[in-house]
Backbone bond lengths (Angstrom), bond angles and torsions (degrees), N, CA, C in turn:
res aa  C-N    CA-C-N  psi(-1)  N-CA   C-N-CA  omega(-1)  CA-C   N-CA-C  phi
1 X - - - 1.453 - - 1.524 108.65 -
2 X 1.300 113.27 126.83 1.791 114.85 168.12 1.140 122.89 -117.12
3 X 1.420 131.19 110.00 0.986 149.80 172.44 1.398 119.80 -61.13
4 X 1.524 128.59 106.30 1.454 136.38 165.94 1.378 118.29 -87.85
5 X 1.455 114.46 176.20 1.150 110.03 174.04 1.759 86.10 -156.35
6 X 1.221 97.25 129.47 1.510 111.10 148.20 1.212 139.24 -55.73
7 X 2.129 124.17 97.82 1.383 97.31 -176.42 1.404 130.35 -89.19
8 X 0.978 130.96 44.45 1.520 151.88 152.52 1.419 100.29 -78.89
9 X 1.609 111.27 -57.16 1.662 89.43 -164.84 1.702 102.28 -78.82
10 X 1.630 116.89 -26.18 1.163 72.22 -161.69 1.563 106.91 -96.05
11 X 1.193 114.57 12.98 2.150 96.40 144.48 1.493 127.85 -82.74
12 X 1.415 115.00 4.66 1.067 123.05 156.01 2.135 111.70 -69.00
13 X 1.049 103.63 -55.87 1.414 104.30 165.92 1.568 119.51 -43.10
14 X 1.038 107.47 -77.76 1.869 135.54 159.79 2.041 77.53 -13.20
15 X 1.004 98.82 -96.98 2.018 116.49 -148.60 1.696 83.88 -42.24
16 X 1.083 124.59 -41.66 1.925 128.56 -168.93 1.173 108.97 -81.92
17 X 1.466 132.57 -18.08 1.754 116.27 136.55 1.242 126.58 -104.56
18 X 1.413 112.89 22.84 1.851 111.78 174.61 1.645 81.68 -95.82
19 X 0.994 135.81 -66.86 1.469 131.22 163.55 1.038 135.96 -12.38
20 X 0.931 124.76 -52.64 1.627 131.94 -164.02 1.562 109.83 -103.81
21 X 1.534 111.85 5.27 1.458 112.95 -169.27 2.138 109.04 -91.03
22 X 0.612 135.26 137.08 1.509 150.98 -178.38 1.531 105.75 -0.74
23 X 1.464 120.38 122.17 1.033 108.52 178.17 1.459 121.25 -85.19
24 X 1.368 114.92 104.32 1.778 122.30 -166.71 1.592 93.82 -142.54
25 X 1.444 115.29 137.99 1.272 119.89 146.23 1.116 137.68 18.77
26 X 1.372 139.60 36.30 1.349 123.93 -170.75 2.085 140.73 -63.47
27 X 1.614 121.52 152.82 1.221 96.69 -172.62 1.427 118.32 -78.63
28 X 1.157 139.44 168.02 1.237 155.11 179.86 1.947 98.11 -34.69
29 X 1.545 91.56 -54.89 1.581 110.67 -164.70 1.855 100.87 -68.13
30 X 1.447 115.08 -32.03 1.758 102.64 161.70 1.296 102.40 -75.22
31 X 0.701 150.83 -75.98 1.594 158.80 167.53 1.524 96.20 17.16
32 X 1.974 102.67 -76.97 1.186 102.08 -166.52 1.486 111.03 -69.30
33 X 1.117 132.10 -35.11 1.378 135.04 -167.78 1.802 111.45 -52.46
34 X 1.460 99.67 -46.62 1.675 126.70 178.22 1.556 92.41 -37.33
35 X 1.571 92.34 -66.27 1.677 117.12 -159.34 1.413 101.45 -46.91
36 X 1.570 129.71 -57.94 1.551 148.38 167.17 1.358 95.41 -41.04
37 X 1.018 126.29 -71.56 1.696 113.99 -161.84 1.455 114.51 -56.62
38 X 1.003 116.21 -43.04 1.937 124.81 -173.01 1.625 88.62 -77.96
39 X 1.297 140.55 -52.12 1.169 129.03 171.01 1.648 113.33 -37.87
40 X 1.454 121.91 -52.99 1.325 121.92 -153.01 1.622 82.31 -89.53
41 X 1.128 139.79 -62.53 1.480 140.14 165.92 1.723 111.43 -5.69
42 X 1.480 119.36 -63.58 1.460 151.54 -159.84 1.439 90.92 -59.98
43 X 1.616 106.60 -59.49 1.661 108.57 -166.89 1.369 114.14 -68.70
44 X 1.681 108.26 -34.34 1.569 113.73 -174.55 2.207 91.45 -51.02
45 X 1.162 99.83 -97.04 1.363 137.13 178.55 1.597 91.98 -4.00
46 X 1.459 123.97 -67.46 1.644 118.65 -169.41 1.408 130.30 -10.74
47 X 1.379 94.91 -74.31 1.380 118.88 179.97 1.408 122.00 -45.97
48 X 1.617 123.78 -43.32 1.147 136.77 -168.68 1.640 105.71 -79.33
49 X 1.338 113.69 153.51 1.613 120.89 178.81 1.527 113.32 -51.24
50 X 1.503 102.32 -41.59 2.143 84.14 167.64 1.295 144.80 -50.62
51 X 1.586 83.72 -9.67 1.746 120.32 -147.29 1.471 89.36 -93.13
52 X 1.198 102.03 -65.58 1.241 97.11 -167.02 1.939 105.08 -77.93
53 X 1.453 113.67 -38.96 1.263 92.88 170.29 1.819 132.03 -36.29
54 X 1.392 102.84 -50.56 1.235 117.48 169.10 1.911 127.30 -49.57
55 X 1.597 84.87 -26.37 1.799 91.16 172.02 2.011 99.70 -83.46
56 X 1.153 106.50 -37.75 1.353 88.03 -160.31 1.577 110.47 -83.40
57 X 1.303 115.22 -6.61 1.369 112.10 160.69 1.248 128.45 -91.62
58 X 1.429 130.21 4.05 1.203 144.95 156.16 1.911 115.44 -86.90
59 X 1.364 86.63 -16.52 1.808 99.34 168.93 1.449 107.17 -76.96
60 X 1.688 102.46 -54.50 1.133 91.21 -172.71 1.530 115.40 -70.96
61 X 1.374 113.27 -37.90 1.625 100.98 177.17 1.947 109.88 -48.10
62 X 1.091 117.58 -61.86 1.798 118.59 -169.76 1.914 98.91 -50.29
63 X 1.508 100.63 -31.74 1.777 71.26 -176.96 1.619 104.38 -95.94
64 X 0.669 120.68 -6.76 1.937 122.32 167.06 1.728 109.21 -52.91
65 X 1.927 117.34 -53.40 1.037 145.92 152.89 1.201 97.19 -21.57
66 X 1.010 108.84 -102.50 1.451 134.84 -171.47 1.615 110.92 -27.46
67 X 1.267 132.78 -54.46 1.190 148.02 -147.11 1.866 86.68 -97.30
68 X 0.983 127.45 -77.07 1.198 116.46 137.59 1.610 123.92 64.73
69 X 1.727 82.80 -107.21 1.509 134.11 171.65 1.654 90.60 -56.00
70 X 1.217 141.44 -67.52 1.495 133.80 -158.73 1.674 123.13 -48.85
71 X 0.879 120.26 131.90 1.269 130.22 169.61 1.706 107.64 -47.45
């Protein structure tokens, strides 16, 4: 038996306890690291059908927005 792991999910894990941990002050250097992980997370994820599902329902929400606003 071989056991994989997806690395999408598991910086999905990673970002879901850098998150959820105490809200205090953080340094610049968590900050950036946070920032790196959801970055490297973002790129994994794109490509794949969630990925893009997730774009086109954020499309559709901004042009709903958008349209909206029009007279």
């Amino acid at each position: 038996m071989v056991l994989s792991i997806d690395l999408a999910f598991l910086l999905a894990v990673i970002i879901f306890f850098l998150l959820r941990r105490r809200v205090a002050p953080r340094t610049k250097l968590d900050t950036g690291m946070t920032m790196a992980v959801v970055l490297v997370f973002g790129v994994l994820i794109a490509p794949t059908g969630f990925g893009q599902w997730i774009r086109d329902v954020v499309g559709e929400l901004a042009q709903g927005i958008s349209d909206s606003g029009s007279p």
